[in-house]
C-alpha positions in Angstrom: -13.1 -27.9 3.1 -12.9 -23.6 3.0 -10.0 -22.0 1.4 -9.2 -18.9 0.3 -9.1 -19.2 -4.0 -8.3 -16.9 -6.0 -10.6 -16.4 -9.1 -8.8 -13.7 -10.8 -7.5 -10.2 -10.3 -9.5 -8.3 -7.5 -11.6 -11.2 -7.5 -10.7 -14.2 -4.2 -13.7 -16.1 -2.6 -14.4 -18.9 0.4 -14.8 -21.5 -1.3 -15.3 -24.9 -1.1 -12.7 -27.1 -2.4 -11.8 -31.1 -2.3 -9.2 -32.1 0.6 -5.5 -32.5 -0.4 -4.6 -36.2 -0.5 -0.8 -37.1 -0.6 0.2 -37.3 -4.1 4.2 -38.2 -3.6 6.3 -40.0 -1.1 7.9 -37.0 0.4 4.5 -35.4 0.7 2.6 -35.0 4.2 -1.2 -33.7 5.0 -1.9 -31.2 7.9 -4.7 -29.9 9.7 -3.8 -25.8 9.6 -4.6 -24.5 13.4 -3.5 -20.8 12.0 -2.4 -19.4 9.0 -1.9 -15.3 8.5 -2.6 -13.1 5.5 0.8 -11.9 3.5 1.6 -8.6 1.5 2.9 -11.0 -0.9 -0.9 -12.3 -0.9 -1.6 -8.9 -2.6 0.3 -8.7 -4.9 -1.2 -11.4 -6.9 -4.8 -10.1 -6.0 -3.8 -6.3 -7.2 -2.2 -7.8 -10.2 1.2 -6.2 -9.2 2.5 -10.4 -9.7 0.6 -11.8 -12.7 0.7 -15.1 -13.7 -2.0 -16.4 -11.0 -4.1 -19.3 -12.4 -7.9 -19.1 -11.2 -8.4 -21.8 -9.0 -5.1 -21.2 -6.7 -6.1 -21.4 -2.8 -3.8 -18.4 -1.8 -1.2 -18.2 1.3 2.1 -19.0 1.9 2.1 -19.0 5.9 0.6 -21.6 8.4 1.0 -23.9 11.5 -0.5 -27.2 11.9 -0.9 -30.5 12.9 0.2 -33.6 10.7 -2.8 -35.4 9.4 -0.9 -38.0 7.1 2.7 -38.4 5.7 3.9 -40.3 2.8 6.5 -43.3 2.9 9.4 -41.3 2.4 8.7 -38.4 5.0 10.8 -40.6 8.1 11.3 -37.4 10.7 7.6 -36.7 11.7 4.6 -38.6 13.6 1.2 -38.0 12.7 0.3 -35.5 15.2 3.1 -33.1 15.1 2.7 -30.2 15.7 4.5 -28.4 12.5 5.1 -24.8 11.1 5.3 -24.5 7.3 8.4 -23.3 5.5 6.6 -20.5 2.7 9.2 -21.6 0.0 9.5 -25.3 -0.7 12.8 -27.5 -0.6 13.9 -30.7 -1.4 16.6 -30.9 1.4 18.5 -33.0 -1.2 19.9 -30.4 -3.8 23.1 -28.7 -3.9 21.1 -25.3 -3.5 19.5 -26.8 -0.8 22.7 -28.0 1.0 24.1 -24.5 0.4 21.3 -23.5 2.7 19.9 -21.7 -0.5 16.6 -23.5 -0.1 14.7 -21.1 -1.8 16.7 -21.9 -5.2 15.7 -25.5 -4.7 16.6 -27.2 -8.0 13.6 -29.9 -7.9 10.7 -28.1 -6.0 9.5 -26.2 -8.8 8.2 -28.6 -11.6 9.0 -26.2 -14.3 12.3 -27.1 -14.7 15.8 -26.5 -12.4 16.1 -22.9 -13.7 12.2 -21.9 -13.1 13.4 -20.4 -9.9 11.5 -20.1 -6.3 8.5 -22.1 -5.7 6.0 -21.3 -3.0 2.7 -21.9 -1.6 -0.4 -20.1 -3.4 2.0 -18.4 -6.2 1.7 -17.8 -9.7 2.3 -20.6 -12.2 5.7 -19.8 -12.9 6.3 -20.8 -9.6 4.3 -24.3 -9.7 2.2 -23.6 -8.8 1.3 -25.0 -5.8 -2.2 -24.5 -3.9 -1.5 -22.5 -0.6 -1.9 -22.6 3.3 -5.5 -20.6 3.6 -7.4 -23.4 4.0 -8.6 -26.3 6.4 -6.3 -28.6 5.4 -2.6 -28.5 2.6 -0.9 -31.3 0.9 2.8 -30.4 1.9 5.4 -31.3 -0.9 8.8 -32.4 0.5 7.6 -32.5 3.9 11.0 -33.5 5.4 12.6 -30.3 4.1 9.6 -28.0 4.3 7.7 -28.6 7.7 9.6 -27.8 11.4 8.5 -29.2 14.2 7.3 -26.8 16.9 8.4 -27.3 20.7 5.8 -27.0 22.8 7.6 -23.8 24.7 6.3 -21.9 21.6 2.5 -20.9 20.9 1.0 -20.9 17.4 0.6 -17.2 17.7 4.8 -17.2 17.6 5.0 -19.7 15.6 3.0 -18.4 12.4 5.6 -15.2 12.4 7.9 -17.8 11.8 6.6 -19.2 9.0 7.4 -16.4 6.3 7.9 -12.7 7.7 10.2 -12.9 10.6 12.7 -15.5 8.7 12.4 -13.1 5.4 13.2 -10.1 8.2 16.0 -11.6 9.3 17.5 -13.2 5.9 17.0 -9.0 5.0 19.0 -8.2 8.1 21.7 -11.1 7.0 22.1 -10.4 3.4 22.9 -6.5 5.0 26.0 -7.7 6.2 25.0 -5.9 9.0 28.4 -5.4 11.1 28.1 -4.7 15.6 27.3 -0.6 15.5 25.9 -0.6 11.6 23.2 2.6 10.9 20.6 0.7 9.3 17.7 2.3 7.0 14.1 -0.2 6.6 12.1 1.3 3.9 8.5 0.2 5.1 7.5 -0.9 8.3 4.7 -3.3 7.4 4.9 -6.8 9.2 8.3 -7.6 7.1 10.1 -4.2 7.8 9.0 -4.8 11.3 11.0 -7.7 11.5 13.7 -6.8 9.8 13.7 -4.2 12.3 13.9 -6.5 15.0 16.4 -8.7 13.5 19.0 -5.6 12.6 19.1 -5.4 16.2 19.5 -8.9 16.9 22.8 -8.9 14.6 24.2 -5.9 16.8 22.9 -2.7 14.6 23.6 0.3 16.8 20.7 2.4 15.0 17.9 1.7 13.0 15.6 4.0 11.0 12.6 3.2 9.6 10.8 4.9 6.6 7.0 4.6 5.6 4.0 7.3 6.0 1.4 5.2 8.1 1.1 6.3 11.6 0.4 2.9 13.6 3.4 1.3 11.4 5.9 3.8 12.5 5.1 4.0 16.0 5.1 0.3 16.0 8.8 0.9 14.6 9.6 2.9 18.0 8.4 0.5 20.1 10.4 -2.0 18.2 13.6 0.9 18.8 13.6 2.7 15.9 13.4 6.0 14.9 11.1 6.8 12.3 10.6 9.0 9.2 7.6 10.1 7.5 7.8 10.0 3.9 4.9 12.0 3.1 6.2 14.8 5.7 9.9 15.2 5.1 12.3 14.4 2.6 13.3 11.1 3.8 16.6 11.1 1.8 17.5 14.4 2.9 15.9 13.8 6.6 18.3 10.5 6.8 21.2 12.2 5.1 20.7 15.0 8.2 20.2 12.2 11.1 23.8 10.8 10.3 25.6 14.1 9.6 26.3 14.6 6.1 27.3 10.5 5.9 24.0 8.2 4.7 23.4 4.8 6.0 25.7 2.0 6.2 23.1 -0.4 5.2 19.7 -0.2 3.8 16.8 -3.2 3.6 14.0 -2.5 1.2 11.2 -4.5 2.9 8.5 -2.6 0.1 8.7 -4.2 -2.9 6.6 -3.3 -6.3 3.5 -1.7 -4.4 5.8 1.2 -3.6 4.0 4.4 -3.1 5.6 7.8 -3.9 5.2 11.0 -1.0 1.8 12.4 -0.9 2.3 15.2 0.8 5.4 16.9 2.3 8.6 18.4 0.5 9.0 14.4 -1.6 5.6 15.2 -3.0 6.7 18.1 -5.6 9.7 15.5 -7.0 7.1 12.6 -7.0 4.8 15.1 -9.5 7.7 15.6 -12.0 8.0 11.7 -12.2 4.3 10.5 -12.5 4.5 9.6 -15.8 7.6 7.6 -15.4 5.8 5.7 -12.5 2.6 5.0 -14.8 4.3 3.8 -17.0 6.2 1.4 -14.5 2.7 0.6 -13.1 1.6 -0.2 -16.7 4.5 -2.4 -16.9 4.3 -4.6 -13.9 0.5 -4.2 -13.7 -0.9 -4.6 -16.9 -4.1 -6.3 -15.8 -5.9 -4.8 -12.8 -9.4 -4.3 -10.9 -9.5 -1.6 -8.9 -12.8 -1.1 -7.2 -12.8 1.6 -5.3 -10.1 1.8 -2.5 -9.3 -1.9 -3.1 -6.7 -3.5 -4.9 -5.0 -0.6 -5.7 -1.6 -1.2 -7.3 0.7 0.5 -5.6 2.2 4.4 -7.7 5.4 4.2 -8.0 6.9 0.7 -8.3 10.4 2.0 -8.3 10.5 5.0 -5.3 11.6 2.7 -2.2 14.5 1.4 -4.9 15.3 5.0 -5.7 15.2 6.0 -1.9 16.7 3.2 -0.7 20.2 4.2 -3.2 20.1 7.9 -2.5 20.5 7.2 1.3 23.3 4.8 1.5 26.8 6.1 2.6 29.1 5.2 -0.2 30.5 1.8 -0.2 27.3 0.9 1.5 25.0 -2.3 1.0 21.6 -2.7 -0.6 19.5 -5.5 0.7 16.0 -6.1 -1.4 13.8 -8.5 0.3 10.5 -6.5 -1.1 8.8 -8.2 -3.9 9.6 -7.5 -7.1 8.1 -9.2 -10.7 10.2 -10.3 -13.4 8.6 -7.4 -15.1 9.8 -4.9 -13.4 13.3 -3.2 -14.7 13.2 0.0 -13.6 16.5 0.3 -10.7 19.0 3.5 -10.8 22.0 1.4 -11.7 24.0 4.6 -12.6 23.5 5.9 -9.0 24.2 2.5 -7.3 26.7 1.9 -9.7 28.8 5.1 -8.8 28.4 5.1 -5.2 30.3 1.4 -5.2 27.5 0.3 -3.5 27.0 -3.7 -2.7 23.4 -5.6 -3.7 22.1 -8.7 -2.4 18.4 -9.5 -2.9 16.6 -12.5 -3.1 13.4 -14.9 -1.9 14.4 -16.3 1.8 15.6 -19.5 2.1 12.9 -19.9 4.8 14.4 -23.5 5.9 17.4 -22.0 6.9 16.9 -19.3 9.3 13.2 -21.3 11.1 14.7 -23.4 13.3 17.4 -20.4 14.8 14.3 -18.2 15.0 12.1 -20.9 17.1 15.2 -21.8 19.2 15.0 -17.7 20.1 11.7 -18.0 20.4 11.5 -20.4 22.8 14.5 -19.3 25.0 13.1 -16.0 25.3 15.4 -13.5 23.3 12.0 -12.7 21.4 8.6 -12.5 21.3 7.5 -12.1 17.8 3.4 -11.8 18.7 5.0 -8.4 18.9 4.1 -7.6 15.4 0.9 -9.2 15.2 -1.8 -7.1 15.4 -5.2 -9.5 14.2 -6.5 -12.5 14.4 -9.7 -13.6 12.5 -11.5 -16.2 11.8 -10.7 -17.9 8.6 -14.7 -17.4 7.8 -14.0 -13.9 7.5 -11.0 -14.2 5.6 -12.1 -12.4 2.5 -13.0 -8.8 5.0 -9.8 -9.4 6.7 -8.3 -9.3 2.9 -10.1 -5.9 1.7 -9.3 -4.4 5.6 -6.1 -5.3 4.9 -5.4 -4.3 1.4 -6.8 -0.9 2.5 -4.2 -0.5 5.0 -6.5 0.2 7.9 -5.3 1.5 10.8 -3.9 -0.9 13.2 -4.0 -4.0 10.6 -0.3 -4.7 10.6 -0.5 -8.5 10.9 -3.2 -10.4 10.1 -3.6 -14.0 11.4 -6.8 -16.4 10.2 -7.4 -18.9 12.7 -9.1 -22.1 12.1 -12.6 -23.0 12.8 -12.8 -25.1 16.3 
């Protein structure tokens, strides 16, 4: 069969690879119908997440159709119609039952402490192959597949299968309270839907900061108003928009691959800390392959932390859903610390927040084919990749769809 397989940093080919056979009771086999290119996806390719063994079929996000299920997987029929949970879960767990899925203490086969495990992640996290492919072996299929009503299309259900459950467990983790100002630092597909799920958990206003064009006027149409980093201050620009106060709540939906201003007033305090952020780029990307305009870690690995505590109201809350590596420990703990802000951050338990999100698909309340913005065939899969990575105008979601 074709996957997507990562070779090595700046380096991920179509490739053809054996079919997944079912290797454990709990395991099922699908047929992926549609499966969408992550920003988590370049992380590993940019080296900004290290740790990826060559040979990995990357992705984390798909739809399907059950092919095969193993003896212990009683809740399915071959022929489902499924979505794929990106971070896999026993079910059985205490972390599980907590509705902590993605702290699963047996999914990750290095150990009960290892942490998250996902599709198409580093070996620390499994690894396990991933979802850009024909075809996926799906480990603790009970826990980690839901079964899509027919009401909902597999353009909505793919948006479910990573970004608009990690949007919302953002939103959540916020403690976003009826009337809330809300900040999103970066309006890629993730901000996007954290956007749309502040809104859903009664935010009365929601900003969104990032300096692409296309992702910020997405953000209006979404109900947002916008700022643009690399025109205005956005600290001082947000600080302005609620009088003198800050934000009650901020979600960094960025991660590592932050990028300082480029232009604007934010530009001349960016130059007095480039040293600083090459030396957090250094850090967190110590192996990398630029070539050209692609695969370009992103500058300054620690701005949309820095922005994200300078903008909060005191007393307010910090939610992280962007990526961040084990090696990165840059964070202003001093300002955060003194502002008696609260912090939550974390991988999303994608099990737990799915099913809610399909129900509200299917009843109406929302249409996430909002945010998508491609679809591709998955022959093409390595352009859609460098398109992507180069943050292209327009390319705000990109979905692979499967050969007919």
């Amino acid at each position: 069969m074709k996957a997507v397989v990562f070779h090595d940093v700046g380096d991920i080919r179509l490739d053809d690879v054996p079919d997944p056979k079912i290797e454990a009771p709990t395991d099922a086999v699908i047929r992926i119908t549609t499966s969408a290119i992550c920003g988590t996806d370049l992380h590993m390719v940019r080296g900004t997440f290290a740790g990826m063994k060559p040979g990995t079929i990357l992705g984390h996000e798909a739809v399907g159709i059950v092919e095969e299920l193993g003896p212990m997987v009683r809740n399915f029929e071959v022929g489902d119609r499924v979505v794929i949970c990106s971070t896999i879960a026993c079910g059985a767990c205490s972390y599980c039952r907590a509705g902590c899925h993605s702290q699963c203490d047996n999914a990750n086969p290095n150990g009960n402490r290892a942490g998250t495990s996902f599709f198409g992640g580093p070996e620390p996290t499994g690894p396990f192959n991933g979802l850009q492919a024909e075809k996926a072996r799906i480990p603790f299929a009970h826990t980690t597949m839901v079964k899509v009503p027919d009401e909902v299309t597999d353009d909505q259900a793919i948006l479910t299968s990573d970004i608009f459950p990690t949007g919302y467990f953002g939103a959540d983790a916020a403690d976003i309270e009826p009337g809330d100002t809300v900040a999103v630092f970066g309006a890629g597909p993730v901000g996007l839907f954290a956007i749309i799920s502040a809104r859903l958990l009664g935010a009365g206003r929601v900003i969104a900061v990032d300096e692409h064009d296309d992702r910020l006027a997405k953000a209006r149409e979404l109900g947002a108003g916008t700022v643009n980093f690399s025109k205005e201050d956005p600290v001082q620009t947000i600080v302005k928009m609620t009088n003198g106060i800050g934000v009650d709540r901020v979600i960094d939906a960025v991660g590592v691959d932050s990028q300082h201003a480029h232009g604007g007033p934010a530009e001349e305090e960016a130059e007095k800390k480039s040293e600083t952020f090459a030396a957090q780029v250094d850090r967190v990307a110590p192996e990398q392959n630029v070539q050209g305009d692609l695969w370009k870690p992103g500058d300054a690995p620690s701005q949309a932390l820095e922005w994200s505590v300078q903008a909060l109201a005191k007393a307010g809350t910090l939610s992280i859903i962007g990526v961040y590596p084990p090696t990165m420990q840059s964070f202003p703990i001093g300002e955060a610390m003194n502002k008696n802000l609260t912090m939550k951050m974390g991988n999303c338990p994608h099990r737990r927040y799915i099913p809610y999100l399909l129900d509200l698909i299917r009843s109406g309340t929302v249409d996430p084919v909002k945010v998508l913005s491609q679809v591709e065939p998955i022959g093409t899969a390595i352009e859609a990749f460098e398109t992507f990575d180069k943050r292209a105008p327009g390319w705000i979601k990109v979905e692979l769809e499967a050969a007919e």
